[in-house]
DOKOL-767411 format. One line per 10 residues: number of its first residue (from 1); their letters; for each residue x, y negated, z negated of C-alpha. Coordinates in nm, 3 decimals. Last residue first. Layout:
residues N
NUM	a	X Y Z | ...
This chain:
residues 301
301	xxxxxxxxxx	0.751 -1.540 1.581 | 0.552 -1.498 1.878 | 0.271 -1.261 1.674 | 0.272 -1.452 1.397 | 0.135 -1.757 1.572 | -0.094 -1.527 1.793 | -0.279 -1.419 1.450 | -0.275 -1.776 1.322 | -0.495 -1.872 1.599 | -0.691 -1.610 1.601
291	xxxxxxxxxx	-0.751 -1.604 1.237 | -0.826 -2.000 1.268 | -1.029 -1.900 1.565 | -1.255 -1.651 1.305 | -1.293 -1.889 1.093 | -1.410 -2.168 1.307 | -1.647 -1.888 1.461 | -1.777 -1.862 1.092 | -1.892 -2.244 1.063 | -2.062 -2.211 1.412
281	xxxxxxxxxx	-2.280 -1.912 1.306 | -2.390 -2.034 0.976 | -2.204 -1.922 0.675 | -2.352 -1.745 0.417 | -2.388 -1.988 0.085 | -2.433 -1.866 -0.288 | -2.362 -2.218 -0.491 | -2.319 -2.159 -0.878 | -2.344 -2.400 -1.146 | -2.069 -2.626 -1.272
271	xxxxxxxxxx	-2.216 -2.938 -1.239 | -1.993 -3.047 -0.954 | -2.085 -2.728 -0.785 | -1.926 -2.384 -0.895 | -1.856 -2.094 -0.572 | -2.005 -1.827 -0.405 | -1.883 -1.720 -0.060 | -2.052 -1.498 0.192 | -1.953 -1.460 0.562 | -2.126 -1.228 0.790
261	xxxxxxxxxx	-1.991 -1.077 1.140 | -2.084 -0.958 1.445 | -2.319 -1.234 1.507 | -1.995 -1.514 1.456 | -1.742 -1.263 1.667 | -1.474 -1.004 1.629 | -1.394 -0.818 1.929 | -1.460 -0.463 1.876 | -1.091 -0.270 1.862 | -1.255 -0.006 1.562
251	xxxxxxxxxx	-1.388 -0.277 1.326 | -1.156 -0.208 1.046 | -0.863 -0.423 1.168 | -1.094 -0.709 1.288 | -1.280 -0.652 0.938 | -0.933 -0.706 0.751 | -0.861 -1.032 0.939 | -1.207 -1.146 0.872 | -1.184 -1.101 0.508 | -0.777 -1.274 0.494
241	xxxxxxxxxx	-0.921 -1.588 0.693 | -1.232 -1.602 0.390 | -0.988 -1.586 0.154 | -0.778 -1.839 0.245 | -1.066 -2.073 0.265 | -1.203 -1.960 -0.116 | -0.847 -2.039 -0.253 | -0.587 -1.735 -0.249 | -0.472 -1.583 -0.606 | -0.128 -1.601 -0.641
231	xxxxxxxxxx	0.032 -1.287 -0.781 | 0.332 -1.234 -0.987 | 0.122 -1.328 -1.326 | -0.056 -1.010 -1.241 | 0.257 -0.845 -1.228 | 0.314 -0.919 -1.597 | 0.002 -0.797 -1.719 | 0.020 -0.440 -1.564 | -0.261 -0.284 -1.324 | -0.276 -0.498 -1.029
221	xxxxxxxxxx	0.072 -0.391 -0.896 | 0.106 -0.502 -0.509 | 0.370 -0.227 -0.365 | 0.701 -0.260 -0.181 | 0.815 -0.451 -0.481 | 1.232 -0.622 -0.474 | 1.116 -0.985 -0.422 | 0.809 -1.013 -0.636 | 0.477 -1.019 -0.478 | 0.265 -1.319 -0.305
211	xxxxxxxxxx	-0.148 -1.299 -0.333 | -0.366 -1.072 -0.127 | -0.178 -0.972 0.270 | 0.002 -0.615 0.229 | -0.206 -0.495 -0.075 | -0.504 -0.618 0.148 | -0.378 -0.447 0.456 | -0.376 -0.112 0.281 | -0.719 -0.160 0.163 | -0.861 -0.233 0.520
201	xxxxxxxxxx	-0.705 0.076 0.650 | -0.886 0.287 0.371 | -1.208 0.140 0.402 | -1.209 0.229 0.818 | -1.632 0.284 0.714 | -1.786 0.141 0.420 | -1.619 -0.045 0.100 | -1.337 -0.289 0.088 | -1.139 -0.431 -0.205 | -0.996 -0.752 -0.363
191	xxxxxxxxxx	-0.915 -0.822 -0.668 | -1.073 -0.526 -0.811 | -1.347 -0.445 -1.150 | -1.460 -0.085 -1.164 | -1.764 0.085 -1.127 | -1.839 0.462 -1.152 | -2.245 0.569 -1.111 | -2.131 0.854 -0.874 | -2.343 0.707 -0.599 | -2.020 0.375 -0.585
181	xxxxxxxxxx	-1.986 0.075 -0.759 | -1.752 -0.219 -0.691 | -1.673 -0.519 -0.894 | -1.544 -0.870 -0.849 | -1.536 -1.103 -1.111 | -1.549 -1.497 -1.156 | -1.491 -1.700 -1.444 | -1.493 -1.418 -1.781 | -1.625 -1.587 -2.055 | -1.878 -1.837 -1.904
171	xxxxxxxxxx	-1.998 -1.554 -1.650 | -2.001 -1.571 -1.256 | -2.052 -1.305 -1.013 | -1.975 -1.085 -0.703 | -2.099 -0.719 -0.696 | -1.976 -0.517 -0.438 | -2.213 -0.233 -0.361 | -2.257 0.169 -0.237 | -2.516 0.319 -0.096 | -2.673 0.679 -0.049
161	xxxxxxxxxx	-2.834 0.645 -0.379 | -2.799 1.050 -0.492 | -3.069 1.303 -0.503 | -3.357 1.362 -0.735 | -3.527 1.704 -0.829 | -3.277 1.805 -1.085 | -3.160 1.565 -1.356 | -2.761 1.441 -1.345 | -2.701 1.288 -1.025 | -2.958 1.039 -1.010
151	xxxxxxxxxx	-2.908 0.923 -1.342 | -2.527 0.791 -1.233 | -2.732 0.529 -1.053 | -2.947 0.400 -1.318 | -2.635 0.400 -1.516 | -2.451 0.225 -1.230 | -2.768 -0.064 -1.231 | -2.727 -0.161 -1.593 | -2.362 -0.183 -1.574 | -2.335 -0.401 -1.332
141	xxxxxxxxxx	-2.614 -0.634 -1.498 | -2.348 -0.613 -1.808 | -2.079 -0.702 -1.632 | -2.164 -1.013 -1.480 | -2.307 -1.112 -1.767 | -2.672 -1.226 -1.798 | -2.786 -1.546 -1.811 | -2.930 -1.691 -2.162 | -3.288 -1.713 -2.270 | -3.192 -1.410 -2.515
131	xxxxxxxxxx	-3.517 -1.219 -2.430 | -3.589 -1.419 -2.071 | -3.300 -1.416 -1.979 | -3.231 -1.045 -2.033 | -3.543 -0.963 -1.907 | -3.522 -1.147 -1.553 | -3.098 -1.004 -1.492 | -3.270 -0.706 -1.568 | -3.568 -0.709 -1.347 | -3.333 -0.868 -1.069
121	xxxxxxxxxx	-3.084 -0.544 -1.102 | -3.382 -0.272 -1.085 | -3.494 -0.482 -0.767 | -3.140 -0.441 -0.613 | -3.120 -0.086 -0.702 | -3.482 -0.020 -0.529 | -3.379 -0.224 -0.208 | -3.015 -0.059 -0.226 | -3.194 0.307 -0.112 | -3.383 0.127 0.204
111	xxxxxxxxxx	-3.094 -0.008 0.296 | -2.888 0.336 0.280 | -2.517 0.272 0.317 | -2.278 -0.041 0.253 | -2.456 -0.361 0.045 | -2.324 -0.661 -0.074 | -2.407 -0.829 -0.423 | -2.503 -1.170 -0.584 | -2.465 -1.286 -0.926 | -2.505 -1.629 -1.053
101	xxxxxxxxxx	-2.820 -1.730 -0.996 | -2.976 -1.402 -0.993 | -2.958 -1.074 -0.749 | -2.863 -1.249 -0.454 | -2.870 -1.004 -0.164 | -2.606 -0.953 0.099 | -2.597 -0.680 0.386 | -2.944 -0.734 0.541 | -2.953 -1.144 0.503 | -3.289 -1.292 0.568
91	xxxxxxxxxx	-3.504 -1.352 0.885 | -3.379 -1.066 1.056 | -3.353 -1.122 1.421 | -3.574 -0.896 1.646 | -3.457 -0.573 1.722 | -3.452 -0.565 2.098 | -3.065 -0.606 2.183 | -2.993 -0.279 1.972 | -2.824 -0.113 1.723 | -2.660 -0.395 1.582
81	xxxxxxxxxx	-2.423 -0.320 1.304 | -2.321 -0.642 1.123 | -1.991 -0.597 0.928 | -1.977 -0.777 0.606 | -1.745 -0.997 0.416 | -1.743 -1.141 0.064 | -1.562 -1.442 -0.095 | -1.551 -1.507 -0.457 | -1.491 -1.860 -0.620 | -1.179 -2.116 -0.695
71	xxxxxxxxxx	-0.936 -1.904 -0.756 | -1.017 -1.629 -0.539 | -1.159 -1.278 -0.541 | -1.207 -1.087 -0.287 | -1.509 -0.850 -0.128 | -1.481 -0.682 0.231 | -1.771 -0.475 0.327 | -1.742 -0.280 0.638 | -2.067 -0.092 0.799 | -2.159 0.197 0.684
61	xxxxxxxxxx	-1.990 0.579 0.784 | -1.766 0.597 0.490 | -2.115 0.528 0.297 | -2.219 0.832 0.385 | -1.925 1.006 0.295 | -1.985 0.904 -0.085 | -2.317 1.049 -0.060 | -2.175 1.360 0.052 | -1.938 1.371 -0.280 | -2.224 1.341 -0.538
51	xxxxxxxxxx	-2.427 1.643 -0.298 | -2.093 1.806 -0.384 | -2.037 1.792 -0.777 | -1.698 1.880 -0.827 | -1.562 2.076 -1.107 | -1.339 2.339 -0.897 | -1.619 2.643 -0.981 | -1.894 2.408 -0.852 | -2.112 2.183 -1.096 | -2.438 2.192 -1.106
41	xxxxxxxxxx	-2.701 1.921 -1.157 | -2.658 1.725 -0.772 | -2.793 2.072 -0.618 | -2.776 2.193 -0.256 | -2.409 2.195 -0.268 | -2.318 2.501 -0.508 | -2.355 2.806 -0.294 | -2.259 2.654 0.013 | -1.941 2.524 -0.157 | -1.828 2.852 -0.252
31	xxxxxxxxxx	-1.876 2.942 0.088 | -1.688 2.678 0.255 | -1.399 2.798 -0.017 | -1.406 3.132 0.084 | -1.380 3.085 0.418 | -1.055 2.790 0.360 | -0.913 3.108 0.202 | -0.946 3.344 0.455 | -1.219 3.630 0.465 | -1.129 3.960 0.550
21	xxxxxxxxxx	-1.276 4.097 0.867 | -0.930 3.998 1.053 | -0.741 4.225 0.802 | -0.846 4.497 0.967 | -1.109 4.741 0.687 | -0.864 4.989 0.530 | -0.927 5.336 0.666 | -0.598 5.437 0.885 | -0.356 5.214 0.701 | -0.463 5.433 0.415
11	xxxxxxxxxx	-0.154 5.506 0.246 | -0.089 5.209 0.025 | -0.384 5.249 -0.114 | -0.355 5.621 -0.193 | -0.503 5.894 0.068 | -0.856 6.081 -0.105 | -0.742 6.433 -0.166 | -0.794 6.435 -0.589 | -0.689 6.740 -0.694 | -0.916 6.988 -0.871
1	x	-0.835 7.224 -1.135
């Protein structure tokens, strides 16, 4: 007979590896992601796709967009990022792009990755008019451009749009809407919402600031009917005053000024068709004082 020598586990103190060469959790996790983050097809153990989620931190890292809805049209906000004093001035918007007559969106991320979105967007808003020689809803164009989107993360060789967007329109059935889409392909329809970088801060101050709530709510409900009887929608000037008081909080302590900022509302002429307008530099700085000026009122009260 022959007897195994070899100490038991809980005997070999001596010969187990320290427990310093072990990796930790948070290790084992960083690997697991390396294994499964150089492909948008394949999904990690935990059911994430990570190249998805890395696009989505791009856009953490754009410029603000603030989008909200009013009664009487949609108001959007951007951020203007100017990376230097020699770049000439752009001739046309960078951050908002009308996609038809009555649709227009906003752009956080990748430029050069919204251009071919935007174009897919136009040459359905074209063909749809043109095949049922009405426009488009607001909805459906949306949802044209996230399944082009989502695409991107499901066949191998392609990568995810590095950009995100807040689409602002007008439809017969449904007035005007607000959506937001993100490199996922997911869109959903908001109030009022903010996309790029300090999104999170701006968000909190539009539950605090959009419409009046209940006495007895700490929290703005936008999912149940009733509470969305509770709120009052601002008007299109109200709006604009609560989009540049969420960029000054999202802007990291810059001073907010007219080329700092851009100022987008869409609203219905007299004949009841859309008017896209950003505003010029002198009709934003009256904005901006009126936020000022309000701002210091609050303040001494």
């Amino acid at each position: 007979f022959f007897f195994d020598q070899r100490p038991s586990a809980t005997t070999c103190n001596d010969q187990c590896p320290p427990s310093s060469t072990l990796l930790t959790t948070k290790e084992n996790e960083r690997t697991m992601a390396r294994r499964y983050d150089s492909s948008t097809t394949t999904f990690s153990p935990e059911g994430r796709l990570h190249q998805v989620e890395y696009a989505i931190e791009a856009i953490n890292n754009a410029g603000t967009s603030v989008g909200i809805l009013a009664r009487d049209g949609v108001v959007m906000a951007s951020e203007r990022k100017v990376t230097s004093g020699l770049l000439a001035p752009a001739r046309t918007s960078e951050k908002t792009y009308k996609l038809c007559p009555h649709a227009t969106c906003t752009v956080a991320g990748l430029t050069a990755d919204a251009n071919i979105l935007i174009d897919q967007a136009r040459l359905r808003a074209g063909r749809y008019a043109y095949q049922y020689q009405e426009p488009i809803p607001i909805e459906n164009l949306v949802e044209h451009v996230c399944n082009y989107k989502q695409a991107y993360t499901q066949y191998g060789g392609l990568r995810p749009f590095g950009v995100a967007f807040l689409f602002a329109g007008y439809d017969e059935q449904h007035g005007f809407q607000l959506y937001q889409s993100d490199p996922s392909g997911n869109y959903s329809g908001w109030k009022a919402t903010v996309i790029g970088a300090n999104n999170q801060a701006g968000k909190s101050l539009l539950k605090a600031d959009y419409g009046k709530k209940s006495e007895g709510d700490d929290e703005m409900k936008t999912d149940d009917n009733d509470a969305s009887e509770e709120i009052e929608m601002p008007d299109v000037a109200e709006a604009l005053r609560l989009a540049v008081k969420v960029l000054n909080k999202t802007m990291d302590g810059a001073v907010a000024s007219a080329d700092k900022l851009e100022l987008f509302t869409m609203s219905l002429d007299d004949q009841g068709n859309c008017v896209h307008k950003i505003l010029n530099a002198k009709e934003a700085e009256v904005v901006i004082k009126e936020v000022e000026a309000e701002t210091a009122t609050s303040g001494d009260t």
